[in-house]
N, C-alpha and C positions, 0 to 999 in steps of 0.2 A: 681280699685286697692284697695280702700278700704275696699270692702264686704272679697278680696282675701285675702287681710292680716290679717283681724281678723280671718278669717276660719284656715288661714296657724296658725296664733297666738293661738289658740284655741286646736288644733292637736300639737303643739308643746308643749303647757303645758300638754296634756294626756302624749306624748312623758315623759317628763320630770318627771311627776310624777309615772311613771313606772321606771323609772332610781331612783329616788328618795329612790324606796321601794326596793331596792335590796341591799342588802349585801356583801362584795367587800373583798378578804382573807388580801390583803395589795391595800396602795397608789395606786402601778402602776396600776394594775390590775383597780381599780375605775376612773383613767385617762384616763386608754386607751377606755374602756366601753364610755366615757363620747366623747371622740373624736373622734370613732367610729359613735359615734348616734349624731355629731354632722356634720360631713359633709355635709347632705344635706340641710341643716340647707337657710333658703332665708337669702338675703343677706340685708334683710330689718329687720330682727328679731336679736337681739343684748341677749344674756345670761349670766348672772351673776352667775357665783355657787363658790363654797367652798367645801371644803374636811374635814370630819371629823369623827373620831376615837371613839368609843366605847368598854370599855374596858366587856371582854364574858369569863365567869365561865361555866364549862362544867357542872356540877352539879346544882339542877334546888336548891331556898333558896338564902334566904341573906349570902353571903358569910363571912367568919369573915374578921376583920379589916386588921389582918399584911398578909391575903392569897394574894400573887398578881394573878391579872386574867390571864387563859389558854392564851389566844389571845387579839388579837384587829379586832374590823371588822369595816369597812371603809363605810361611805355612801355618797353621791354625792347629796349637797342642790343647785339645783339650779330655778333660775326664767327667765322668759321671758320677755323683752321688746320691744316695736316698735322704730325703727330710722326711725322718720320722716323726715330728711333729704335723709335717704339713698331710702323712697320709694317714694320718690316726683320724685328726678334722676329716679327710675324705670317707674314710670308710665311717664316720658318726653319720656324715651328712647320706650315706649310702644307705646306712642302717636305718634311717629314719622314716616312717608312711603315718598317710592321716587315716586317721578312721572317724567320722562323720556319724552325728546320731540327733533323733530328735525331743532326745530327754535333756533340758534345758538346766536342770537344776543339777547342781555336781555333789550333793549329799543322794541322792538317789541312787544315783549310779558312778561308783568311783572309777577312778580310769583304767585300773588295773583291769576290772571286770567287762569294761568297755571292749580290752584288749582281747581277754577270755575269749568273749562271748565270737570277736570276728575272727580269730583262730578256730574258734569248732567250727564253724562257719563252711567251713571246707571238706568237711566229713562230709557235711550233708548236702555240698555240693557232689562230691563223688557219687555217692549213691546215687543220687537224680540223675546222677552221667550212666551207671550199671544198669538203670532202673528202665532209662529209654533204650538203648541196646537191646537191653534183654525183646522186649517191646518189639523192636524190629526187626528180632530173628522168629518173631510169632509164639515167643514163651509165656503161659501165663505168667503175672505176677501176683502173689498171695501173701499182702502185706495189709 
């Protein structure tokens, strides 16, 4: 979950820094952009931004003192953080599978051994994978 979150954390800051460098007519308009491109946003990455206001002269020069400027154009500062708490919950929630059984009583069989038993499990999947192979390259099998 680590490698995944800095990869996620990394694409998020390109993310952000393309949102960064664009120019927004009003407020709303750099809001919505911004909550837009944050939906899919993992729920382990935490973003911090601001809204801020640049005032834009249509004419290219230092404008004089008493001119007010044409517009305002809006840009969207934001950064990216990790919630360590929120991806320790993810990778629990990741780490977790059921294993199903039809021994009803839990003095019988305790869970640890429940776990045992579906871990070897896979051994002996393998072999039955070597076993038909073998089988259909026409090799006896002497077991």
């Amino acid at each position: 979950m680590t490698k995944r979150a800095q990869r996620d954390r990394d694409h998020w800051e390109r993310q952000l820094w393309h949102l960064r460098n664009q120019s927004f007519a009003c407020q709303a308009d750099a809001e919505a952009e911004q909550q837009r491109q944050l939906k899919t946003l993992p729920v382990w990455l935490r973003v911090a931004s601001t809204l801020s206001s640049l005032p834009h002269y249509a004419r290219k020069g230092r404008p004089s003192k008493d001119r007010p400027p044409d517009r305002e154009i809006w840009h969207v500062q934001a950064q990216v953080s990790r919630d360590e708490e929120e991806l320790e919950r993810a990778a629990h929630r990741q780490a977790r599978f059921l294993v199903a059984t039809n021994v009803l009583e839990a003095t019988a069989l305790p869970d640890q051994q429940v776990i045992d038993r579906y871990k070897a499990q896979s051994g002996v999947e393998v072999d039955c994978t070597q076993m038909t192979s073998f089988v259909g390259r026409g090799m006896p099998i002497s077991r």
